[in-house]
MMTF fields as JSON, N, C-alpha, C and O atoms, coordinates in Angstrom:
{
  "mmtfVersion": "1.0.0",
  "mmtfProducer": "UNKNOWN",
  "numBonds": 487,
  "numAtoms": 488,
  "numGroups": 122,
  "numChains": 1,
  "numModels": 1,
  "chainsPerModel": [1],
  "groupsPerChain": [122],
  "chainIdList": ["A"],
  "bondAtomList": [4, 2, 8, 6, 12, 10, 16, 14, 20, 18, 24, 22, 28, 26, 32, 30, 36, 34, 40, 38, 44, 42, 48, 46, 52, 50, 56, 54, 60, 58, 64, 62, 68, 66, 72, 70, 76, 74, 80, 78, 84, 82, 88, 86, 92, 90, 96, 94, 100, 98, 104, 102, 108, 106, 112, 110, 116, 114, 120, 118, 124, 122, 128, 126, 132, 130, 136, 134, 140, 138, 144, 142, 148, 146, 152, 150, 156, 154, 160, 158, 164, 162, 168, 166, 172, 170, 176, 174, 180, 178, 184, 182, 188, 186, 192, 190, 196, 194, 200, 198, 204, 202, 208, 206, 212, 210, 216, 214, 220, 218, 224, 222, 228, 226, 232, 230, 236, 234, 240, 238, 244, 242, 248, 246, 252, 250, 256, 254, 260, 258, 264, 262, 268, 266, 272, 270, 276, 274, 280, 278, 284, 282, 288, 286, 292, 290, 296, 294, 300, 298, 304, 302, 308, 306, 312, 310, 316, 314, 320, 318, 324, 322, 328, 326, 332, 330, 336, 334, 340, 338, 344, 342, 348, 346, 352, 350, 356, 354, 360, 358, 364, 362, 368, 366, 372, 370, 376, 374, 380, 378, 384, 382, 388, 386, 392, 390, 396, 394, 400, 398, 404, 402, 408, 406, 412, 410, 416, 414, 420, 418, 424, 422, 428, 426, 432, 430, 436, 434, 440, 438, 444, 442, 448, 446, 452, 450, 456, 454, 460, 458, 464, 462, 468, 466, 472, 470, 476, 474, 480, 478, 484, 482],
  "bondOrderList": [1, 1, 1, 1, 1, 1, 1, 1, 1, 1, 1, 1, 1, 1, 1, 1, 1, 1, 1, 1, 1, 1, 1, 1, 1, 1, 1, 1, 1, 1, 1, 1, 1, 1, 1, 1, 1, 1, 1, 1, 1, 1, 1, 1, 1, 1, 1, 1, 1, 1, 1, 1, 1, 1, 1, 1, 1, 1, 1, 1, 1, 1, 1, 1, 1, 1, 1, 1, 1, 1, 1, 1, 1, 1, 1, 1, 1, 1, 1, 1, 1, 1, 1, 1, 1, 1, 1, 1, 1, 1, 1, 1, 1, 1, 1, 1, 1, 1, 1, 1, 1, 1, 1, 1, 1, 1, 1, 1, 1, 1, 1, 1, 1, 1, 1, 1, 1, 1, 1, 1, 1],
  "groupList": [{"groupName": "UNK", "atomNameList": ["N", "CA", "C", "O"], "elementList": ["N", "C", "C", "O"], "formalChargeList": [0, 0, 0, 0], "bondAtomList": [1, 0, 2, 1, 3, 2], "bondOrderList": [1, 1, 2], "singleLetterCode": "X", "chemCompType": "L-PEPTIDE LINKING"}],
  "groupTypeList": [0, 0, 0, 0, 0, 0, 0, 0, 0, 0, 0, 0, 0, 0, 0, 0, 0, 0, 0, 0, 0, 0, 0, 0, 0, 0, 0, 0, 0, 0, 0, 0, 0, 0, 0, 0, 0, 0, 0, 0, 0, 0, 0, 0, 0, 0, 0, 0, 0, 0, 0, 0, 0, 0, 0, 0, 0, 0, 0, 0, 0, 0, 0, 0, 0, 0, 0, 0, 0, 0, 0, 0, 0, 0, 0, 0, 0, 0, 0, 0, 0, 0, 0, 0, 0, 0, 0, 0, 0, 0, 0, 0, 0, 0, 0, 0, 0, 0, 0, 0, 0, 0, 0, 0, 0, 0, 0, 0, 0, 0, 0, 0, 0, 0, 0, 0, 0, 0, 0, 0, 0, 0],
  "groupIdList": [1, 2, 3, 4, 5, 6, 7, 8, 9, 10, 11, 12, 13, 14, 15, 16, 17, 18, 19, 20, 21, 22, 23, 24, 25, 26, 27, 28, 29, 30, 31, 32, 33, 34, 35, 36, 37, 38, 39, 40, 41, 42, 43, 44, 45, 46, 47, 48, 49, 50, 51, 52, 53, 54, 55, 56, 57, 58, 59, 60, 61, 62, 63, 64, 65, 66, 67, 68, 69, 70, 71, 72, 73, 74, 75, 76, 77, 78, 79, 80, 81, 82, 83, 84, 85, 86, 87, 88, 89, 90, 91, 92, 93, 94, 95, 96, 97, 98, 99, 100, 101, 102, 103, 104, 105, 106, 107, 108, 109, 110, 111, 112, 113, 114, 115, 116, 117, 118, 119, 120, 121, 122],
  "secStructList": [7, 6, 6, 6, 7, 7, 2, 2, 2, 2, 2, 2, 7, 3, 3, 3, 3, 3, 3, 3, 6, 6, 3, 3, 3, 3, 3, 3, 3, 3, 3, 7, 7, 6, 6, 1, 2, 2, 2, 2, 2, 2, 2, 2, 2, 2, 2, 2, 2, 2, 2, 2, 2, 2, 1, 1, 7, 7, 7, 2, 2, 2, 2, 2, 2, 2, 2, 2, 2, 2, 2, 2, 2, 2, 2, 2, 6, 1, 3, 3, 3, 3, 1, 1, 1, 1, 7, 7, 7, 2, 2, 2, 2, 2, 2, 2, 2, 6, 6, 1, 7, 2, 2, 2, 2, 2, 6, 6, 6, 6, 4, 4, 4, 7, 1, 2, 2, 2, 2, 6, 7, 7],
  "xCoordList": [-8.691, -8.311, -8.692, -7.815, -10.059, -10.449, -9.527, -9.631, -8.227, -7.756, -6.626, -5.735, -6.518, -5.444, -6.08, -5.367, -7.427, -7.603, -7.507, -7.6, -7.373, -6.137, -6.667, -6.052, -7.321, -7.52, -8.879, -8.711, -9.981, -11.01, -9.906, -9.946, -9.415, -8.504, -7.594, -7.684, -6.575, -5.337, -6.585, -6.451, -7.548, -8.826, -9.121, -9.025, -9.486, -10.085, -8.831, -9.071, -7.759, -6.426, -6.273, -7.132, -4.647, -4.324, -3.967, -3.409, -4.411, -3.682, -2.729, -2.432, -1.42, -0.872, -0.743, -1.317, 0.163, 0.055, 0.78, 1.496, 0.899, 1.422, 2.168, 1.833, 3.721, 4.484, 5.534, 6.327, 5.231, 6.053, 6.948, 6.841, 8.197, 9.234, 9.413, 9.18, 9.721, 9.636, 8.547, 8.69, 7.71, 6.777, 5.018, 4.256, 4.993, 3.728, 2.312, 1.945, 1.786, 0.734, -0.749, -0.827, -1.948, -3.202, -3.936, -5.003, -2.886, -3.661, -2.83, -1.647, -3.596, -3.121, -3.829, -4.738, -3.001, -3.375, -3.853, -3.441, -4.881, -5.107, -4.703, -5.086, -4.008, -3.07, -3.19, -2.719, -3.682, -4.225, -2.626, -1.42, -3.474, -2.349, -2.145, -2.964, -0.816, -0.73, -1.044, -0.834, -1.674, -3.146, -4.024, -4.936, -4.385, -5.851, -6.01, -4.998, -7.385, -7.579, -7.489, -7.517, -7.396, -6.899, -5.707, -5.383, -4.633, -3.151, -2.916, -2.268, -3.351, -3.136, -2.984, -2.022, -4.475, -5.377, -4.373, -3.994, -4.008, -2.987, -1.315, -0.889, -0.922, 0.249, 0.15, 1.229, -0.575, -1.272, -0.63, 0.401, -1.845, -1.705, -0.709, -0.722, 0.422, 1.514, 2.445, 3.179, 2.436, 3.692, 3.167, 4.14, 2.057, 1.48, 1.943, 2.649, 1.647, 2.062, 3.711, 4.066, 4.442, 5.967, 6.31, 7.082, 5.873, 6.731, 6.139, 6.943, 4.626, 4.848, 5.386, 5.102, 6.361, 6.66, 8.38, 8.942, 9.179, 10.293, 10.439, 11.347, 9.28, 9.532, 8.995, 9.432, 8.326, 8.16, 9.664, 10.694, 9.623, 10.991, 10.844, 11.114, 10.255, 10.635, 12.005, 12.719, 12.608, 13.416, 13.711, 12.692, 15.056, 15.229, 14.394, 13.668, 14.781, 14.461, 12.602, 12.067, 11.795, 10.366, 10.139, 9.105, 10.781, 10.476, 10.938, 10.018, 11.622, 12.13, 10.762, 10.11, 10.551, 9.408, 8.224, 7.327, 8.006, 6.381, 7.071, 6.481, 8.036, 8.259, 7.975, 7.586, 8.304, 7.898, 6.841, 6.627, 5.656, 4.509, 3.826, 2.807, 4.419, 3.692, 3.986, 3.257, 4.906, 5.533, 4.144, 3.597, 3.984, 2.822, 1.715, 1.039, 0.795, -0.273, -0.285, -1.384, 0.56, 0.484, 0.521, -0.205, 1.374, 1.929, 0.436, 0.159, -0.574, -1.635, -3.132, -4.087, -2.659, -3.751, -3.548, -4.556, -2.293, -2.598, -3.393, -3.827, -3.336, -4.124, -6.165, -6.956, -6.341, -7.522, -8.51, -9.661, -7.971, -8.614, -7.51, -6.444, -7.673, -6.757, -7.715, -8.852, -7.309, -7.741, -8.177, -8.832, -7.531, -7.677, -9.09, -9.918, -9.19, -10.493, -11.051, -12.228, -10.36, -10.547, -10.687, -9.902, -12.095, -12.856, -11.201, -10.176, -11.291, -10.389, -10.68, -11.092, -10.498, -10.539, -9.569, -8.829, -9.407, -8.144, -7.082, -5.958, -7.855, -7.087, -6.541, -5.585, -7.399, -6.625, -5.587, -4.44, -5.885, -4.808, -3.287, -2.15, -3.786, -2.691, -1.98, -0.759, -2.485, -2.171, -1.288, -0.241, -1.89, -1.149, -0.001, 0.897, 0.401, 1.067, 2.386, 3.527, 1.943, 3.137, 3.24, 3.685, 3.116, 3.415, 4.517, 5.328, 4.006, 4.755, 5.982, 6.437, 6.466, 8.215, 8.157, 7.264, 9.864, 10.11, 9.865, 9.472, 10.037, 10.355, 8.744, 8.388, 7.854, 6.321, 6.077, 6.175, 5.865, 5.836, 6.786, 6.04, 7.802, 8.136, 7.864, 8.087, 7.4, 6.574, 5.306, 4.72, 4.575, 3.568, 3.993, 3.191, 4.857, 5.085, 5.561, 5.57, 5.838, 6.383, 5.294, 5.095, 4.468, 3.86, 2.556, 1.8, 2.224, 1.704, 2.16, 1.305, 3.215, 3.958, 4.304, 4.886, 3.666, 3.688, 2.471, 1.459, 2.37, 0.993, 0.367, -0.706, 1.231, 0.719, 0.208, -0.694, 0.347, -0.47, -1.771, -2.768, -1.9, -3.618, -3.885, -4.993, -3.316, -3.964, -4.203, -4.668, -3.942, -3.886, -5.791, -6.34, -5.959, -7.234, -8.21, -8.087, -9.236, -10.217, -11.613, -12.633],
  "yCoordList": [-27.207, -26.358, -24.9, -24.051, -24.484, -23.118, -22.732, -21.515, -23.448, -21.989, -21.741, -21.08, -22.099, -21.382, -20.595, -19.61, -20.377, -18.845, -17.779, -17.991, -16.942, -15.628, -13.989, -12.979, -13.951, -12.943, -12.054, -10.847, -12.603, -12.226, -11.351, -10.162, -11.993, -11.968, -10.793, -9.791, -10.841, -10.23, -8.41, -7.261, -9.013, -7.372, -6.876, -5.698, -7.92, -6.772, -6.373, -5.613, -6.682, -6.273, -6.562, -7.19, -5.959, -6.335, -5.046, -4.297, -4.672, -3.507, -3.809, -4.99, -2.448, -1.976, -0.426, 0.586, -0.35, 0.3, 1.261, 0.665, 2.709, 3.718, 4.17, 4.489, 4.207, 4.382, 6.051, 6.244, 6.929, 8.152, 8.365, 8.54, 8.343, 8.767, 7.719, 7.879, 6.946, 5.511, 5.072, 4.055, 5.699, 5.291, 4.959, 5.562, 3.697, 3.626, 4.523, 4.641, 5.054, 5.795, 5.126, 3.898, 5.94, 6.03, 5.273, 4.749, 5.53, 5.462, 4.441, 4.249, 3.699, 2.467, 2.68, 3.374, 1.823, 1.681, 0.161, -0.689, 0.175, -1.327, -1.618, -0.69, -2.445, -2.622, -3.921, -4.865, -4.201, -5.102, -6.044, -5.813, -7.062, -8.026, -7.615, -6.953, -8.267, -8.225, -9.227, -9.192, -10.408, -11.264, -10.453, -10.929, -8.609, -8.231, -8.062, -7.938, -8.05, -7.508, -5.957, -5.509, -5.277, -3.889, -3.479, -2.352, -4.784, -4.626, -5.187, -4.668, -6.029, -6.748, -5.835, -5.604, -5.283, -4.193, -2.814, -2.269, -2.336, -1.175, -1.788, -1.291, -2.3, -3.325, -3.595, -3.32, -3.907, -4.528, -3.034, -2.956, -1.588, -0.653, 0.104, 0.972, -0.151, 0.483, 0.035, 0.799, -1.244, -1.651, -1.244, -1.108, -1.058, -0.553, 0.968, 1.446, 1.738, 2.84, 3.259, 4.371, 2.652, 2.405, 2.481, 3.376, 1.716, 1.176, 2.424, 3.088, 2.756, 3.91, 5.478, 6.535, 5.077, 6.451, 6.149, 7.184, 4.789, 4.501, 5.231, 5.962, 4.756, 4.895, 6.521, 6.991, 7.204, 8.678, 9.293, 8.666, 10.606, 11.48, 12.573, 13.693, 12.191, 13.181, 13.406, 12.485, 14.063, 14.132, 13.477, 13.405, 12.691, 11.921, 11.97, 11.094, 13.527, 13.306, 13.6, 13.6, 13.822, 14.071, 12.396, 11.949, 11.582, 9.989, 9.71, 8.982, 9.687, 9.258, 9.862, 9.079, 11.046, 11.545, 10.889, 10.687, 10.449, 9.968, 8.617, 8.459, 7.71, 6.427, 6.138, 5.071, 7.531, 7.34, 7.195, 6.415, 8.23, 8.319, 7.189, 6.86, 6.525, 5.095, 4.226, 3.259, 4.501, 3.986, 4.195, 3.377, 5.503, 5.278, 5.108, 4.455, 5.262, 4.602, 3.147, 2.767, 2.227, 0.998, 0.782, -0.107, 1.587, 2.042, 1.793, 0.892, 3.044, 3.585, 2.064, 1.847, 1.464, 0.747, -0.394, -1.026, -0.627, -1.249, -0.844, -1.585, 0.732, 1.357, 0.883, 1.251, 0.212, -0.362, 0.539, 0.758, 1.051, 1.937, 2.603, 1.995, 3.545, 3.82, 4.011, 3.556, 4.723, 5.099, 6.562, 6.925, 7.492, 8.953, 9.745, 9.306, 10.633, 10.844, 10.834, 10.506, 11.139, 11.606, 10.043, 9.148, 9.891, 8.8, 8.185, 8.867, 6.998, 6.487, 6.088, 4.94, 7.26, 7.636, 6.939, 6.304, 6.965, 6.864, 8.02, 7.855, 9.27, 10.561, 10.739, 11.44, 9.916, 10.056, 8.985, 9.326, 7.769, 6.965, 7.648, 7.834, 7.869, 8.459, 9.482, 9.323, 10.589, 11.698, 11.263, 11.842, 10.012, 9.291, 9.073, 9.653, 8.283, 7.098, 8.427, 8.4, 9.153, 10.262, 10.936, 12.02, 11.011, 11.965, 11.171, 11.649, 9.68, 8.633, 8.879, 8.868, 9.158, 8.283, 7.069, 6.307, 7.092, 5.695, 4.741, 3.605, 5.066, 3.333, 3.407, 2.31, 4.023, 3.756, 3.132, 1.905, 3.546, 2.774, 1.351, 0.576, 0.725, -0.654, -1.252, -2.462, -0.697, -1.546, -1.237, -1.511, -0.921, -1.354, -2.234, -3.15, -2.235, -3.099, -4.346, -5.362, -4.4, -6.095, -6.338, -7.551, -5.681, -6.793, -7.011, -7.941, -6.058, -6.496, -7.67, -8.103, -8.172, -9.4, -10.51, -11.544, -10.012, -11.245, -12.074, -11.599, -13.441, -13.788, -14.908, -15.512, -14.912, -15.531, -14.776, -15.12, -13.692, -12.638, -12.578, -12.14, -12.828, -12.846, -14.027, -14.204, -14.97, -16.519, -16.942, -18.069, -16.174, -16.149, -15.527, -15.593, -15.093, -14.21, -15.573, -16.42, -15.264, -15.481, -15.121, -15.663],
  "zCoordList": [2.223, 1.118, 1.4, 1.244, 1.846, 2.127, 3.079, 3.232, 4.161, 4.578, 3.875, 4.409, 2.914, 2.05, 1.554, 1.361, 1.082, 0.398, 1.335, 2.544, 0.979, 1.146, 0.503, 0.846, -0.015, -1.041, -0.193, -0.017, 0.224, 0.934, 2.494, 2.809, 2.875, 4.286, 3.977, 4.686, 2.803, 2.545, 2.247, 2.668, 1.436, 1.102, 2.607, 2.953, 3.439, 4.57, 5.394, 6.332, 5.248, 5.971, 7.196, 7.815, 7.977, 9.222, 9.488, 8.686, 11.06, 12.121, 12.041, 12.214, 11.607, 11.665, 12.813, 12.411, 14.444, 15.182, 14.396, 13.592, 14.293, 13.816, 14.76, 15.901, 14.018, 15.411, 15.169, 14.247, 16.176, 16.014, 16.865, 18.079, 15.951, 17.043, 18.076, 19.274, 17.677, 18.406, 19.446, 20.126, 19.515, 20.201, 19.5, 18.744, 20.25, 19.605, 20.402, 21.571, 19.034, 19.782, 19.716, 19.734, 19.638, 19.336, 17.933, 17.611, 17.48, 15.884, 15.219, 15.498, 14.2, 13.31, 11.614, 11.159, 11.115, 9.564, 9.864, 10.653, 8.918, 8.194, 7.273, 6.56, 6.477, 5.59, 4.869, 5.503, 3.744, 2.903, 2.469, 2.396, 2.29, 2.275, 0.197, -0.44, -0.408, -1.67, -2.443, -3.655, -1.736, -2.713, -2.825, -3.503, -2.226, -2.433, -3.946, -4.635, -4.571, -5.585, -5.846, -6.992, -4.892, -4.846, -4.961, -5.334, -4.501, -5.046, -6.306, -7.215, -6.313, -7.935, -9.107, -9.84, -9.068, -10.132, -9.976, -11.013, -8.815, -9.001, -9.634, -10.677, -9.284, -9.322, -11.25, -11.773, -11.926, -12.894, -13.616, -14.284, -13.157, -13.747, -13.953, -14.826, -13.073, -12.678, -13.621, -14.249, -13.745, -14.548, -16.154, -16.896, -16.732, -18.273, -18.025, -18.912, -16.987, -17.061, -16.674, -17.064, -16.135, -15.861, -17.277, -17.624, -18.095, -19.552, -20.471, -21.124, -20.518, -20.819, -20.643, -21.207, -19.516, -18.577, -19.341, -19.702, -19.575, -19.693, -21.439, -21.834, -22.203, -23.297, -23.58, -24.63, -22.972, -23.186, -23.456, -23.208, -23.999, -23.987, -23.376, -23.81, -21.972, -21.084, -20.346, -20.743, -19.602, -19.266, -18.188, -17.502, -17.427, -16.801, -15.398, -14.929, -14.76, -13.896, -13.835, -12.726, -15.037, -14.845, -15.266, -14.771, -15.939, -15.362, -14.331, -13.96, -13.54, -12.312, -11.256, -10.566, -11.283, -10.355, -10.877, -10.059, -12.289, -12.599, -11.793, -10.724, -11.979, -11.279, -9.753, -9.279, -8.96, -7.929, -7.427, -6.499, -8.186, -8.056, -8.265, -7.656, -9.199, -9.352, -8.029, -7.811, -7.244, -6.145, -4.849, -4.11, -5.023, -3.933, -4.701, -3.905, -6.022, -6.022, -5.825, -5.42, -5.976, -5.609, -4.013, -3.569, -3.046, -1.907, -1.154, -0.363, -1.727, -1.519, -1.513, -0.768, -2.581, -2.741, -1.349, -1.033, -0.57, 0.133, 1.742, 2.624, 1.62, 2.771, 2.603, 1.734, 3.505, 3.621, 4.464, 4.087, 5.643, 6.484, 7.786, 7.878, 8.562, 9.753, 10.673, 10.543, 11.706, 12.58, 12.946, 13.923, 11.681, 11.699, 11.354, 10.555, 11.881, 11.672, 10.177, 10.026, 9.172, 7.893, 7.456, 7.768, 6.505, 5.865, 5.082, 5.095, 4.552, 3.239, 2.4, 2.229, 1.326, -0.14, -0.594, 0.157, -2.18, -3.428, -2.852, -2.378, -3.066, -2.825, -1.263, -0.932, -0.356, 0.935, 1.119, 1.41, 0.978, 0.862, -0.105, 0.327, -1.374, -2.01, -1.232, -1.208, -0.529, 0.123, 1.353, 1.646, 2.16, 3.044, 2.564, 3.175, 1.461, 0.729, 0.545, 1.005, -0.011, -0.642, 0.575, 0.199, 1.845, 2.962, 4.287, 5.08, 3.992, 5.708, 5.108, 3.964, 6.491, 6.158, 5.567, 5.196, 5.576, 4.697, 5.717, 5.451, 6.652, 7.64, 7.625, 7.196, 7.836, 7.753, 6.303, 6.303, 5.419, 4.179, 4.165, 3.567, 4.439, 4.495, 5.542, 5.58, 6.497, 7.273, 6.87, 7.917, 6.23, 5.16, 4.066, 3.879, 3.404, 2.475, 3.136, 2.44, 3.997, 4.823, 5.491, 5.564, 6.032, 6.355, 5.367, 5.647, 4.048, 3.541, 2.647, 1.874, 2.636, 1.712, 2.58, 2.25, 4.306, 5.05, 4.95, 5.466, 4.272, 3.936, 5.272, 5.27, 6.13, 7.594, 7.987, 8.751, 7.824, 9.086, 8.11, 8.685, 7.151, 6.811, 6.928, 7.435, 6.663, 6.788, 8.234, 8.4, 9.318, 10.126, 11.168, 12.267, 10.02, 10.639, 10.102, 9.217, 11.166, 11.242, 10.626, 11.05]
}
């Protein structure tokens, strides 16, 4: 039964190589699986604040930009650690989260929703 839990494994994350310009370089993300309790709890907050962002009367496109933003704090909560010199914060992850390209962010989101590659660790 214990190797199905998942949640300890999916929290301490998997290397992710960081790849520029088609090449892989130096540096990697660690990237928390979406059993962590760090995705849950953002994931959780996002959708209370989504519904309060739908029902505000702001204007379309200042919900559409708060929607995105909710896009990388959840984005964000799955950054666990990298390889860059700069420590990982809320505010650095976030800062990350709102800066990668897109193909960097879904390959964060795939393989954080791949749940072999954490059940997989040791």
């Amino acid at each position: 039964m214990r190797q199905l839990f998942i949640k300890d494994k999916a929290r301490e994350g998997v290397k992710l190589p960081v790849v520029i310009d088609g090449v892989d370089g130096d540096h990697y993300v660690i990237v928390r699986g979406k059993d962590s309790d760090e995705y849950r709890q953002a994931t959780a907050e996002s959708v209370i604040r989504s519904r309060d962002i739908m029902l505000s009367e702001s204007s379309i496109s200042e919900r559409a930009e708060s929607l995105i933003d909710e896009r990388y704090k959840v984005l964000s909560s799955l950054v666990a650690g990298w390889s860059f010199d700069e420590n990982v914060t809320h505010e650095s992850a976030y800062e990350f989260a709102t800066s990668i390209s897109e193909p960097v962010a879904q390959a964060i989101d795939k393989l954080a929703e791949n749940r072999a590659k954490y059940l997989k660790k040791q």
